[in-house]
C-alpha positions in Angstrom: 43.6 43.4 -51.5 45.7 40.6 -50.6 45.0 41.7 -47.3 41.2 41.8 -47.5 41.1 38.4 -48.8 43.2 36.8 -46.3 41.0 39.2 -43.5 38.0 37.6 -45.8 39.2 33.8 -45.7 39.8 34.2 -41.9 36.2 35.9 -40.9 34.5 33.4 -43.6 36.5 30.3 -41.4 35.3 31.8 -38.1 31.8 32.4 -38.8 31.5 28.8 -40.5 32.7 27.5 -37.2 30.5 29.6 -35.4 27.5 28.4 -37.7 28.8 24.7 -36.7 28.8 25.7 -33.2 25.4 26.5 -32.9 24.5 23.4 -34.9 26.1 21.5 -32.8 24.2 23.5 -29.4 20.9 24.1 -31.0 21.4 19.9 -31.3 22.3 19.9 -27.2 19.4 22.1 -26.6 17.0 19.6 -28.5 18.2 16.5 -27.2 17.9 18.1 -23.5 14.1 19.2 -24.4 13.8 15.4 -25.2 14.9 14.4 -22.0 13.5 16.6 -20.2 10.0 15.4 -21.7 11.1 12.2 -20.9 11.4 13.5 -17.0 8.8 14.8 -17.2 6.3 11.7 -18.6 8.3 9.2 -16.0 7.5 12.4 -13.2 3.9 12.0 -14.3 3.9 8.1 -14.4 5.5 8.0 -11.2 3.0 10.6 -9.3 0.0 8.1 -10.8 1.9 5.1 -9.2 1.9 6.7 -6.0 -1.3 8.1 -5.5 -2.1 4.2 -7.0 -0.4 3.0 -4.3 -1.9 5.3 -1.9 -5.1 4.2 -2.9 -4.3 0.7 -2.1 -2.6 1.7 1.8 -6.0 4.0 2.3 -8.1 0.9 0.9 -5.5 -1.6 3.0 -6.4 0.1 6.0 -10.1 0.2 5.6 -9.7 -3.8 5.6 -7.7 -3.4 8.6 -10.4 -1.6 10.6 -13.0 -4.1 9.1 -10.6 -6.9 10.3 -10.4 -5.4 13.9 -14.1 -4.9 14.2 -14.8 -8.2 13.2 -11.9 -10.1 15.8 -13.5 -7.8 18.6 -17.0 -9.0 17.7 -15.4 -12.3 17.8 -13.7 -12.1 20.9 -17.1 -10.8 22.3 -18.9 -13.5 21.2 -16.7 -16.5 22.5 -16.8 -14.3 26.1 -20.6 -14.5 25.8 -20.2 -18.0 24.9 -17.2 -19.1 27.9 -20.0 -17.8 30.2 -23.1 -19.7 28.7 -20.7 -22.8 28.8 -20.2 -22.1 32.6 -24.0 -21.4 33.1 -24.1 -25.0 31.6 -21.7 -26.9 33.6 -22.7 -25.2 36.6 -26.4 -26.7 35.9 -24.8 -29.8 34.9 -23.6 -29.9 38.0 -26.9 -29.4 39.8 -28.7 -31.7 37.8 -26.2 -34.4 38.5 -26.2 -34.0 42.0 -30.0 -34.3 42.0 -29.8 -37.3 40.2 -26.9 -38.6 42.9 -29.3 -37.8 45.1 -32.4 -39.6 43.6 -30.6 -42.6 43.1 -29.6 -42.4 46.9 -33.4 -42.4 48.0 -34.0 -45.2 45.8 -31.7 -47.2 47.4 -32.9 -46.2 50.4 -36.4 -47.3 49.4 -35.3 -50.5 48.0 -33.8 -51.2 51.3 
């Protein structure tokens, strides 16, 4: 009987440790579900930031092509506008030499 309660004490000891055991892991087990939540929410926030960000390189690049568009149609315009200055000087030009010239026949018919 002795025996037995000695046997007894011993099993009673290692299943209270093994009940403390699986405390102590079921506790393990719940505090990795809560980080893994965790990961999981900052997983999620960081796939909204990206596809945010995304968002702003797709719209970024839109204004890009808008900016380029616009430079070529300004580069366009001061070519139109180099030649319509040259058109003018060149007719500058003519008129002032016709006026040289006037004023030389008026001289002429002065003298």
């Amino acid at each position: 009987i002795e025996s037995l309660e000695v046997e007894k004490k011993k099993i009673t000891t290692d299943f209270d440790v093994m009940c403390a055991l699986k405390e102590e892991q079921n506790a393990q087990i719940e505090s990795l579900e809560e980080d893994k939540a965790k990961l999981a929410t900052d997983f999620d926030a960081m796939r909204a930031l990206k596809e945010e960000q995304n968002a702003q390189i797709e719209s970024l690049e839109v204004e890009k092509k808008k900016l380029a568009t616009d430079f070529d149609a300004m580069r366009a315009l001061k070519t139109k506008q180099d030649a319509q200055i040259e058109c003018l000087n060149v007719e500058n030009e003519r008129i002032s030499k016709e006026f040289a010239s006037i004023g030389e026949i008026r001289l002429k018919q002065d003298a």
